[in-house]
N, C-alpha and C positions, 0 to 999 in steps of 0.2 A: 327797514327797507320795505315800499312796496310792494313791486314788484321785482319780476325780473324775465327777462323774453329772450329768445333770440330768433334769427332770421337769418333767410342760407343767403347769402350775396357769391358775386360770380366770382367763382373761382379760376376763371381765363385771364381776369383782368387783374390779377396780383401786382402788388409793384414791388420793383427790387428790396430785396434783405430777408430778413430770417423764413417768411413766409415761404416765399418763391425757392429759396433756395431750400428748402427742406422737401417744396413739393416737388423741384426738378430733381433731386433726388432720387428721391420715391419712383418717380417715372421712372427712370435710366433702369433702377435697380427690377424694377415690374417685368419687365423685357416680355417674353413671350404667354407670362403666371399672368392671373387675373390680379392677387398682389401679391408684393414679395415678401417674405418672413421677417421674423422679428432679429433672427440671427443675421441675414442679409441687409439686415438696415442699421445693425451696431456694427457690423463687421469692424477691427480690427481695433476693436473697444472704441470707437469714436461715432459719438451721436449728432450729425449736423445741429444746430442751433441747442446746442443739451441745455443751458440756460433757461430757453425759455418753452421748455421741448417736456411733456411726458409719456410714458410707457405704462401704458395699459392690460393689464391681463385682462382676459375675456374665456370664463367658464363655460359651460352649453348654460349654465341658469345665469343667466346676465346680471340680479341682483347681487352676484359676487364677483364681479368685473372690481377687479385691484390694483394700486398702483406700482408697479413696478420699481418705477422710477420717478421721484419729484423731483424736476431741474432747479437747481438752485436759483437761481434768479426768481423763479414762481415763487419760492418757498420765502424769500427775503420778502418777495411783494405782499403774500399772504400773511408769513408772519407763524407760519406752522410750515414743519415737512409732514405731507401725508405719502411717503414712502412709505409702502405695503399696508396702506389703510384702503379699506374699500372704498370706492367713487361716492355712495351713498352714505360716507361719515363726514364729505365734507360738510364746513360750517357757511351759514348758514342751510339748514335746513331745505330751506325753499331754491335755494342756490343747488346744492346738491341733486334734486330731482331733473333741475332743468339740464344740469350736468349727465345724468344718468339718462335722460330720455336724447339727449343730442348723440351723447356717445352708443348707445343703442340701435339707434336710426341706421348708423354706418357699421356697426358689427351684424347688423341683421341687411342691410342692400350692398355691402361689400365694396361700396362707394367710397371715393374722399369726398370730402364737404366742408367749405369755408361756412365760418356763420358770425354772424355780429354780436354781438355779446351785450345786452343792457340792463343797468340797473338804475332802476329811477327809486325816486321819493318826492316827498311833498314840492323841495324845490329844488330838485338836483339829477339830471340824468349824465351817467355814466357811460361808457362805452368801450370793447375793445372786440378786437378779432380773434378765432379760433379755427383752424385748420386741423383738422382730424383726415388721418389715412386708416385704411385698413392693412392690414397684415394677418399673413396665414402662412400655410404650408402646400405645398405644390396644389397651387389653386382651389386646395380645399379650405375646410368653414373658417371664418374671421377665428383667430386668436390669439389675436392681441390691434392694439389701438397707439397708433402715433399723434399725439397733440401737439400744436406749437400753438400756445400765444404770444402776441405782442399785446402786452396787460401795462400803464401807466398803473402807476403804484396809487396814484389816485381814486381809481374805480378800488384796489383795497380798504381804502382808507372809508370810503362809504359803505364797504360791506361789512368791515370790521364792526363800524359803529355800531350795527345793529347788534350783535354776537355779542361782543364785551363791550362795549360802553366804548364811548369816545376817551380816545387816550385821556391823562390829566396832564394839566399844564403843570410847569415847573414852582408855583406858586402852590396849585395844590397840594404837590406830592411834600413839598416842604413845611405847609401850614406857615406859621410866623415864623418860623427859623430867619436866621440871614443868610444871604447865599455863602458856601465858605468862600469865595471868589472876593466878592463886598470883603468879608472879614478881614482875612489876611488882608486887602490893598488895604486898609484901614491903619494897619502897624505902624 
């Protein structure tokens, strides 16, 4: 992979589905707090869009900002769960940073923040969104971080590449074997 960027897009003009409805959430639950806790936002063990949703721990030293919680559907796109790994062991590397400085931005201004998520290479740019809330405790310091993406499994599949190699085809993995499939119909 290249690079990798991102950029705050407005976060007024969401359109319906997981985005929207995680961040009307969030409002509702904010009420009078500047934001609302991490307890207030799982209340009765249910995490709007948990899927595609993570739960960030946030230290006073922010390079140990950890996952909480990785929404399964992330994890299938990704291909790893980084439940209770820190933000900065994501893979790639350079991924990770951009990750740790977005998530940052909003534990340190106390803001939510939509941002667009890219990853380019020589001939491919990828794309998706990322919606980060803040959470605290009666309007004191951020700690902890709500994520939602909406990640095509695609934009994985380019980052992947770079970390472990492009998957192998099913020819590879077999070498000159025959598929057992061929064989048996062969009988």
């Amino acid at each position: 992979m290249d690079r990798y960027s991102s950029r705050i897009a407005d976060i007024g003009s969401l359109p319906d589905g997981p985005l929207k409805d995680v961040f009307d959430h969030w409002n509702k639950l904010r009420g009078a707090v500047s934001v609302p806790s991490c307890e207030a936002i799982t209340a009765g063990g249910r995490l709007p869009a948990t899927m595609c949703s993570v739960l960030v721990d946030v230290p006073e030293r922010l390079n140990e900002m950890s996952f909480r919680m990785f929404g399964g559907g992330l994890s299938l796109a990704v291909g790893r769960d980084y439940t209770h790994y820190r933000v900065l062991d994501l893979e790639p590397a350079a991924y990770a940073d951009l990750v740790f400085r977005d998530y940052s931005e909003v534990a340190l201004c106390a803001t939510p923040v939509l941002r667009e998520i890219q990853a380019e290479t020589e001939d491919d740019v990828r794309s998706y969104q990322r919606l980060v809330l803040p959470l605290g405790r009666d309007g004191g310091r951020v700690d902890g971080l709500l994520a939602v993406s909406v990640i095509d499994r695609s934009f994985w599949g380019v980052v992947q590449d770079e970390w472990i190699g492009a998957p192998p085809s099913v020819v590879d993995m077999m070498g000159d074997a025959e598929p057992v499939v061929a064989a048996e119909a062969g009988r």
